[in-house]
C-alpha positions as CSV (number, residue, x, y, z in Angstrom):
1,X,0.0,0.0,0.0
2,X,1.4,3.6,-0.9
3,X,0.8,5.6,1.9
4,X,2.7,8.6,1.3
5,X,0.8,11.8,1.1
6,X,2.3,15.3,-0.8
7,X,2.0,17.2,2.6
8,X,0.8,16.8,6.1
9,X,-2.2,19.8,7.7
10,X,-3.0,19.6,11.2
11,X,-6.7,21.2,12.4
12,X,-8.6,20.9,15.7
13,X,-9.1,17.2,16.5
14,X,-13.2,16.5,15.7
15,X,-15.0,14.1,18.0
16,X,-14.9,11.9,15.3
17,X,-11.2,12.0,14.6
18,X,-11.1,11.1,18.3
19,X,-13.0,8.0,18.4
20,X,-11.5,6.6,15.2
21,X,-7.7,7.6,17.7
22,X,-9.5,5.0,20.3
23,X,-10.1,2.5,17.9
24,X,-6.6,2.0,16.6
25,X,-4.2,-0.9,18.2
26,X,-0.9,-0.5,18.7
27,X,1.3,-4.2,18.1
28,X,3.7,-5.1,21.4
29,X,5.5,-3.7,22.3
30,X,3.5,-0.1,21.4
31,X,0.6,-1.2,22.5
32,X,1.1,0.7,25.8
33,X,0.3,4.2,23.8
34,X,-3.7,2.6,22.7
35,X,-6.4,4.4,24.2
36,X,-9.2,3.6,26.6
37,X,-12.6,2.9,24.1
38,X,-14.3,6.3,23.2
39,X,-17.2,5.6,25.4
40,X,-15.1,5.0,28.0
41,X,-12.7,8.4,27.4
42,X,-15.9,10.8,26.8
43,X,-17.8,9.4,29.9
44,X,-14.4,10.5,32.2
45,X,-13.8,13.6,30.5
46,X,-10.0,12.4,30.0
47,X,-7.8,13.7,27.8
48,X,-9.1,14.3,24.5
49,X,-12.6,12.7,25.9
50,X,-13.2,16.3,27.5
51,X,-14.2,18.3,24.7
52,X,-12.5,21.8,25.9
53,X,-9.1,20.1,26.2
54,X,-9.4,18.5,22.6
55,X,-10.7,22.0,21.3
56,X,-8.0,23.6,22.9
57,X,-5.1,21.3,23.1
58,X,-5.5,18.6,20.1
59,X,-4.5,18.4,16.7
60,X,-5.4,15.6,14.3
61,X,-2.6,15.3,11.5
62,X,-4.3,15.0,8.0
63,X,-2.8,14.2,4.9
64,X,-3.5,16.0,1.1
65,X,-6.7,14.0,0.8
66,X,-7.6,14.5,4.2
67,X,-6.6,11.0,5.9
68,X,-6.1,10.8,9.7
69,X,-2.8,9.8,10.1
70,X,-2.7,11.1,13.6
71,X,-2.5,13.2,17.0
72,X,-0.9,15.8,18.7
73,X,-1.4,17.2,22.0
74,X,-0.2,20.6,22.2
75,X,0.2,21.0,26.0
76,X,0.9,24.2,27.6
77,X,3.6,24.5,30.7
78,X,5.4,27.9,31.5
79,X,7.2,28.7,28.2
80,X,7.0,25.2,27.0
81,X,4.9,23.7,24.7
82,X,4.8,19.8,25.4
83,X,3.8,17.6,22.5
84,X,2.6,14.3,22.7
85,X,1.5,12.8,19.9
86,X,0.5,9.3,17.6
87,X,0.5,8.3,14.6
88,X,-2.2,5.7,13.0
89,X,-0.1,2.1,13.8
90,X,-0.5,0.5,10.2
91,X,1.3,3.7,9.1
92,X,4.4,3.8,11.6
93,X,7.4,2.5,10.3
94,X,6.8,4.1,6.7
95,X,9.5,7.1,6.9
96,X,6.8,9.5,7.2
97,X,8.0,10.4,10.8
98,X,9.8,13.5,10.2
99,X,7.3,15.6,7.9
100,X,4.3,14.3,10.3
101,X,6.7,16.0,13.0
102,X,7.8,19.0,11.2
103,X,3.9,19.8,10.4
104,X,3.0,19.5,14.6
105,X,6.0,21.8,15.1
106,X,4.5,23.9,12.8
107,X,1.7,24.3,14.3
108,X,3.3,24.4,18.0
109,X,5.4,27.3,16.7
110,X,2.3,29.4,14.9
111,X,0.1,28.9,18.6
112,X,3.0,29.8,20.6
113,X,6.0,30.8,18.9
114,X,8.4,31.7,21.9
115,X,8.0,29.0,23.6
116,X,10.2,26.2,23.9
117,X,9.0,23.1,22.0
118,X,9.8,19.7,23.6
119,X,8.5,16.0,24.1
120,X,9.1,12.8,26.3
121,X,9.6,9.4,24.7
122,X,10.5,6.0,26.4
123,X,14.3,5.0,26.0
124,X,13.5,1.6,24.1
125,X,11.6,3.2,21.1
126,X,14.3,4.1,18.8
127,X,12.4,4.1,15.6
128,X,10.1,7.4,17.3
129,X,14.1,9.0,19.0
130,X,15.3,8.6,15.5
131,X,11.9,10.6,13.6
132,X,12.2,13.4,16.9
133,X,15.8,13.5,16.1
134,X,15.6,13.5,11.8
135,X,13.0,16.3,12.9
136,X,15.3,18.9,14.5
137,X,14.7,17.8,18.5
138,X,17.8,16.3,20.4
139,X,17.9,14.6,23.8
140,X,18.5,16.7,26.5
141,X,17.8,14.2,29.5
142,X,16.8,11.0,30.8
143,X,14.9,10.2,33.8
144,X,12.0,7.7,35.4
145,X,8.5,8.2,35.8
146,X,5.6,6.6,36.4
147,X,3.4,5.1,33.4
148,X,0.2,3.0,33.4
149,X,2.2,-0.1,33.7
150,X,4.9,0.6,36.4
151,X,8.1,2.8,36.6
152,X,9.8,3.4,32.8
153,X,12.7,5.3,31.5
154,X,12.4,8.7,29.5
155,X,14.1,10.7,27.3
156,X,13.3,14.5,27.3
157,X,14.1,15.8,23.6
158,X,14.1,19.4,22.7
159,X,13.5,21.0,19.6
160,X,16.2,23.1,17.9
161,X,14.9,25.0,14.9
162,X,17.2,24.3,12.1
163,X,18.5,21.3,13.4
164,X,17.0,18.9,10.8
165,X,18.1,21.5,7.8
166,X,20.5,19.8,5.4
């Protein structure tokens, strides 16, 4: 299947974009980014199942025909923008990485543009370090927190305009 696109647009996450996000499965050992069902998400309010925080925070990732091909959360802290993000599973692993990242920091930069841009991945999944890193943001530290299924180890990766220029 071809599954690249021209260009990459990111727009307010819809409810709809959000359930389809709920549906998707992740294989091991990715799994551990899948969502709670959209019922499930909405009834809590969590996350982008609180319809102010997706409307203010969340970004679905669009291709040129207007596929989903994923998420960002754009979260505000003091002069950081934390991104977290996903990309639709069947299309990880394709080399579309860095544009889907370079069109979130896009969009980070044109909401807040002074603000430092950074994210936090876990140590053991290189192929996402190496699409942050073809995409301009560098490891700055490393450190353990809690997740969902016990203590893990993180990388804190920074974004350095011009870094990914060749």
């Amino acid at each position: 299947m071809d599954v690249t696109p021209t260009s990459f647009q990111t727009v307010i996450m819809s409810e709809e974009h959000a359930k389809m996000i709920c549906s998707w499965v992740y294989p091991p050992p990715y799994n551990i980014y899948g969502f709670l069902p959209w019922e499930q998400m909405k009834g809590l309010e969590i996350e982008f199942g609180d319809a102010m925080i997706r409307r203010e925070q969340y970004i679905s990732v669009l291709d040129d025909k207007e596929s989903l091909w994923g998420f960002a959360q754009l979260f505000p802290m003091h002069e950081v923008t934390r991104i977290g993000l996903g990309m639709r599973p069947d299309w990880c692993g394709h080399g579309m990485g860095k544009r889907f990242m370079e069109a979130i920091v896009a969009e980070a930069v044109r909401r807040h543009p002074t603000d430092e841009i950074d994210l936090e991945v876990m140590t053991w999944n290189v192929r996402a370090i190496r699409a942050y890193e073809q995409a301009g943001f560098s490891i700055t530290d490393t450190y353990e927190r809690a997740t969902p299924t016990g203590k893990a180890l993180f990388h804190c990766m920074v974004y350095e305009a011009g870094l990914n220029e060749e």
